[in-house]
DOVEX-605041 format. One record per residue: x, y, z of N, C-alpha, C, O in turn. Coordinates in steps of 0.2 Angstrom, whole numbers, plus 5000, padded with zeros to 4 digits. Layout:
<recs>
XYZXYZXYZXYZ...
</recs>
This chain:
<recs>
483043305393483243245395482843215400482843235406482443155399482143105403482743095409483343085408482443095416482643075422482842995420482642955416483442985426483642925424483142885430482842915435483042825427482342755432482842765438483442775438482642755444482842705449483042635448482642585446483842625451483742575448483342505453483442525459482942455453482642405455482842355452482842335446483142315460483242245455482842205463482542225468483042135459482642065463482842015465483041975461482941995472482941915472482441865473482041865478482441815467481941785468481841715470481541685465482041675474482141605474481441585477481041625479481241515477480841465477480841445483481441435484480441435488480641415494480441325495480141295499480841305488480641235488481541185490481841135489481541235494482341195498482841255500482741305498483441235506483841285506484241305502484441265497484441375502484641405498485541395499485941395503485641375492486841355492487041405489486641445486487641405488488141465485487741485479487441545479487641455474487441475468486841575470486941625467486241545476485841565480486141635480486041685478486741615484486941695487487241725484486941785484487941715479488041735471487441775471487441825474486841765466486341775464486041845468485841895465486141835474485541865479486341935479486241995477486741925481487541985483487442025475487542085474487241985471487542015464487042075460487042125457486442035464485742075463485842155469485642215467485942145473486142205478486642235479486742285484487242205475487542255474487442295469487642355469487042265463486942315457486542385459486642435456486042375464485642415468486042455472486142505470486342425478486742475480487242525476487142585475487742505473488042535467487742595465488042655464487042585463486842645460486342655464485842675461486242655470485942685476485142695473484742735473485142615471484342595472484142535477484442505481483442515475483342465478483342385475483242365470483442355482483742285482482842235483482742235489482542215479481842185483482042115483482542095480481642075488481542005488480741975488480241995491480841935482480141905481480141835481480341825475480041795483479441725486478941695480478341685480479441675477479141625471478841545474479141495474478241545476477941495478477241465475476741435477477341485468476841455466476641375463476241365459477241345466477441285465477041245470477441195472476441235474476141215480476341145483476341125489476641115476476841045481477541055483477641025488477941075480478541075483478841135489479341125492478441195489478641245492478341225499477741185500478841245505478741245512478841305515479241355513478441315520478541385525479341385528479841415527479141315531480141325533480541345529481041385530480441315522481141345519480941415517481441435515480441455517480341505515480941555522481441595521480541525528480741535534481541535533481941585535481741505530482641475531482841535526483141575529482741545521482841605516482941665520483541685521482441695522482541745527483141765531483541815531483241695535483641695538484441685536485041715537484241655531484941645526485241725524485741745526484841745522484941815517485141845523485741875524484741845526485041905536485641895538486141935539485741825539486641795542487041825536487641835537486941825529487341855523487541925524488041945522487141975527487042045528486742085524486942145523486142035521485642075515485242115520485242095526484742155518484242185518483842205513484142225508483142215513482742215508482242285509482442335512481742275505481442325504480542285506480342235503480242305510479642275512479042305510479142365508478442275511478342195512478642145505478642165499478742095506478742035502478342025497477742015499478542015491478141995486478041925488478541895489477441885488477541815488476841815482476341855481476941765479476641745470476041715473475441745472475941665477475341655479474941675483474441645485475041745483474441815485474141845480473641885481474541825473474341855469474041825462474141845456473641765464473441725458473041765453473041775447472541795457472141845453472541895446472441895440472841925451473241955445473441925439473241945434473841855441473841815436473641785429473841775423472941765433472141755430472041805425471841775420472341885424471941935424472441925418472241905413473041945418473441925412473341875408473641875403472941815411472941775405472241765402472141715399471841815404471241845401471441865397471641845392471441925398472041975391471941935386471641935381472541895388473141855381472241815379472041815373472041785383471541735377470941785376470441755374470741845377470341875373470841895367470541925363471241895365471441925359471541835356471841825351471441805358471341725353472341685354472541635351472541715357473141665358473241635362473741645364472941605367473041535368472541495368471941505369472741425369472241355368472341305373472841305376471941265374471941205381472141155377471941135372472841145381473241085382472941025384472541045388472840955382472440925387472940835387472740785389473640845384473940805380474540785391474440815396474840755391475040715398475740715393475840695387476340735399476840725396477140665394477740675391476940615394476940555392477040555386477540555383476440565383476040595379476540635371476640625365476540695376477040725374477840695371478040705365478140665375478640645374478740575369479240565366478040535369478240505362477940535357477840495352477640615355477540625351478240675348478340695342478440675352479240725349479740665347480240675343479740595350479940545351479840515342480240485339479440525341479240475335479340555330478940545326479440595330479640645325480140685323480140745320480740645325481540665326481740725322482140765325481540745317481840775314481340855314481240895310480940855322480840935321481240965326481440935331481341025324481841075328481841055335481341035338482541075339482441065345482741155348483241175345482541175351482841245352483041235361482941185365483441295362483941285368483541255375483841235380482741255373482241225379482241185380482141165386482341125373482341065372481841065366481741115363481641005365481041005360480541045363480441045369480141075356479641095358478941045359478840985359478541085359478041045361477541055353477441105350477440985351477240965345476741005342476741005336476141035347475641065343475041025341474541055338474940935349474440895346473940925345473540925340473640965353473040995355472941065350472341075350473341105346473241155342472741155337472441205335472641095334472241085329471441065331470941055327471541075339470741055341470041125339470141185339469641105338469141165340469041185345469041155350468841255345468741265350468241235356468241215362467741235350467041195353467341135357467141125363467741085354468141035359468541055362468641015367468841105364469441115369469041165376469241165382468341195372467841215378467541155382467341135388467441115376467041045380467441025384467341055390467840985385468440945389468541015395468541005401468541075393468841095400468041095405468041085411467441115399466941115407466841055408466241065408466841005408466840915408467440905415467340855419468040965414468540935420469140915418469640895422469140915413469840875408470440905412470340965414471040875414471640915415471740965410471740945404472041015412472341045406472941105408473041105414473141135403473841175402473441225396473141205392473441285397473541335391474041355388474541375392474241345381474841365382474441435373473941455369475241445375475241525370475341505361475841465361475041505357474941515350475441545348475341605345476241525350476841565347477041615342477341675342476741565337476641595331476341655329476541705327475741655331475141705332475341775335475341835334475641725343476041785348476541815344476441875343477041795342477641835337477341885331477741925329476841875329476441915324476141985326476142035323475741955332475441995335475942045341475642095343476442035342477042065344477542135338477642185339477642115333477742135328478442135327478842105332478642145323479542135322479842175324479642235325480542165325481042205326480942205335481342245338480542165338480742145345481442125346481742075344481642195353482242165354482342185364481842215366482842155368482742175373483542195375483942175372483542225380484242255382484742225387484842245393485242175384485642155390486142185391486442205386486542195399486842235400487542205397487842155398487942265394488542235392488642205385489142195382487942195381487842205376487342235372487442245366486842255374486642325370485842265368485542225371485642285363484742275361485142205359485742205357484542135357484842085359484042055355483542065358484142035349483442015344483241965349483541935352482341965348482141945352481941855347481641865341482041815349481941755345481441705351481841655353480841705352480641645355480441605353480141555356480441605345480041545342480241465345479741425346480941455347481141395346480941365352481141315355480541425356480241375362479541315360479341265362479341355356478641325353477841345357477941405359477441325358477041345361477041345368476641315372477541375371477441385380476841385385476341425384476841335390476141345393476341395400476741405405475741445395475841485404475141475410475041525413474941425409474441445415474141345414474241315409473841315421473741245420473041265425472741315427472741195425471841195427472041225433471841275435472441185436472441215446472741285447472541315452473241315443473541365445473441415437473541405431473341455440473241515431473741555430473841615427474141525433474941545431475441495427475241435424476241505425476841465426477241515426477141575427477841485427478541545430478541605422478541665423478341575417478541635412478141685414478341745415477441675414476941735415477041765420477041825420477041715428477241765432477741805435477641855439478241785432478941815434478841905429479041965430478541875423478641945419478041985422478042045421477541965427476942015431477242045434477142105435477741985437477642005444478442075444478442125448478742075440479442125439479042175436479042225440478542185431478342265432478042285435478042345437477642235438476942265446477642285451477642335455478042255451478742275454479242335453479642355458479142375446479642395443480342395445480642445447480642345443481042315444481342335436481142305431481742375435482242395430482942355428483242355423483042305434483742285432483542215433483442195439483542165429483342085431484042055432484442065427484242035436484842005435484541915437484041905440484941885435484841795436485541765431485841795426485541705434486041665431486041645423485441635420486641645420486541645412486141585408486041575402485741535414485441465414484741505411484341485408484841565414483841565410483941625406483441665406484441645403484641705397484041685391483741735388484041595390483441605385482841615385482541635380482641605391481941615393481841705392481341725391482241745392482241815393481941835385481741885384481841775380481441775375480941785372480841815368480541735378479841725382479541795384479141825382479941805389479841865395479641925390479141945391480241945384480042005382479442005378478942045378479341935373478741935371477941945374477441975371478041925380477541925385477242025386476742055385478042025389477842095391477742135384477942195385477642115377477542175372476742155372476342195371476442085374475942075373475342085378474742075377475742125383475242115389475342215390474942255393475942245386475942315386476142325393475942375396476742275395477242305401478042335401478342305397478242365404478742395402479342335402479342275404480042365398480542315397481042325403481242385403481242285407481842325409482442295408482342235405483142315410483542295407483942215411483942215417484042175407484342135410485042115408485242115402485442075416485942055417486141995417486141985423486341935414486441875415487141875418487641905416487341825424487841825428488241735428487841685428488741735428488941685428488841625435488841635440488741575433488241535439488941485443489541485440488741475448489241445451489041385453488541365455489841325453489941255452490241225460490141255466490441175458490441125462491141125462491341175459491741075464492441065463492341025459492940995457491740995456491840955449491640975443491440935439491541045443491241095438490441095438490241145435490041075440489341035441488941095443489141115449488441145440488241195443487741175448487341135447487841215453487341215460486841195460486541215455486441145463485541125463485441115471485841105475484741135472484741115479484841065483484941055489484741005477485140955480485940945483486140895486486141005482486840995484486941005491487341045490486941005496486940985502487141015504487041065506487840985504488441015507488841095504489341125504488241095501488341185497487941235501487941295500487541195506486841255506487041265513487241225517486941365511487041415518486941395524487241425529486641355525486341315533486841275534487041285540487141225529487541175531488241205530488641165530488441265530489041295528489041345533489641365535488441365536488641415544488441355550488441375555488341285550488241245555488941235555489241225560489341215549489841215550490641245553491141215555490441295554490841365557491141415551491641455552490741415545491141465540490441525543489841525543491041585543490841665543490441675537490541645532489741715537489541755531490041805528489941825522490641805532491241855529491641825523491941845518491641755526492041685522491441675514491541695508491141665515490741655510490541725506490341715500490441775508490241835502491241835499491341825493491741845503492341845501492541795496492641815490492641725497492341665491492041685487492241655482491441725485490941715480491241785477491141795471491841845480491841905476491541955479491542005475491241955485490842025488491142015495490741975499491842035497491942055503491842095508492042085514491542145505491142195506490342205506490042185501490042225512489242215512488842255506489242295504488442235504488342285497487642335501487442375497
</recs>
């Protein structure tokens, strides 16, 4: 009998604002699953968003998690230390012929889904039409050393073929879980300025991690579609993931950073205890 994995799970927030209830939910629920089964709880630093991420709130994060009574496992994965990497898997995917340059402006986009009602729309929203797919290559090399903006995105179809069937992934509480990501359409994972997007890095960044247990809110259960295809295409391991139920507002409205008067900062300026707020959220107990 195979040794059981450690388990490794993740917190990974954005440091593109403070972090509110939803935040800590996410962050307690990720370290208790680690505690629980007396593994590791890591924190990773999703900033590959350059205009909207700031050191302060990365700063504020930190400090959030500490007044919560988290601790983590060091050093910090932070995403734009590691664009290289990044690069390097989306060499991969375009030496094997799936993907192509974007060079279409979401404007663009949007009246070409606009003017075409009756194609599928899957839980992403519409996907993306496929204008740029019919380019040659010769044109889609021309425009990019010329400077054109662009997006790569992934040859879906292609990639589900060259993935093979019977792709499935394992969520916890329900068991192996058919992998379906057609209905996103051609996904971009990488743009002229950065050689990434959240799908490709987050799937790098959890096995260079081996992070065994994903957990995140049931908001990004479908992307877990993307993710597994990825990692069949890039030959990284699967691990198991947990979607958790996300938390609202007193008018059912789930949490965004926008919410103000939600975020940990303006909730301990206030005079509520980190004891107040883990016992509210269901962990009254340090994990």
């Amino acid at each position: 009998m195979a040794p059981a994995r450690t388990v490794i799970t993740r917190f990974a927030p954005s440091p593109s604002g403070h972090l509110h209830l939803g935040h800590a939910f996410a962050a307690l629920f990720a370290a208790e699953r680690a505690g629980a089964a007396g593994g590791v709880f890591l924190l990773r630093i999703e900033d590959i968003d350059a205009g909207r991420c700031r050191p302060e709130y990365e700063a504020a994060i930190f400090e959030d998690l500490a007044w919560l009574g988290l601790t983590w496992e060091e050093p910090v994965r932070r995403q734009s230390d590691h664009l290289a990497g990044y690069a390097q898997a989306i060499e991969r995917l375009a030496a094997r012929g799936l993907l192509y340059p974007c060079f279409c402006t979401r404007k663009q986009i949007a009246a070409e889904i606009a003017s075409s009602p009756a194609a599928p729309h899957g839980s992403a929203g519409p996907p993306y039409p496929g204008t740029c797919r019919a380019l040659g290559e010769g044109e889609g090399a021309r425009r990019v050393a010329v400077g054109d903006a662009y997006a790569l995105r992934l040859k879906m179809d292609d990639a589900i073929a060259a993935a093979g069937r019977g792709l499935t992934f394992d969520e916890a509480g329900q068991g192996a879980v058919p992998c379906d990501p057609a209905p996103f359409g051609d996904v971009v994972l990488a743009r002229k300025d950065i050689a990434t997007s959240y799908h490709l890095a987050v799937t790098v960044d959890d096995a260079i991690q081996g992070v065994t247990l994903v957990t995140r809110g049931r908001d990004l259960f479908d992307s877990t579609h993307v993710h597994r295809l990825l990692q069949a295409l890039l030959d990284l391991p699967a691990p198991t993931y947990e979607h958790h139920r996300l938390i609202a507002d007193d008018a059912g409205t789930r949490l965004a950073k926008r919410s103000a008067s939600q975020t940990l900062r303006a909730l301990r300026e206030a005079g509520v205890s980190p004891d107040e707020v883990r016992q509210n959220l269901g962990y009254a107990k340090r994990p």
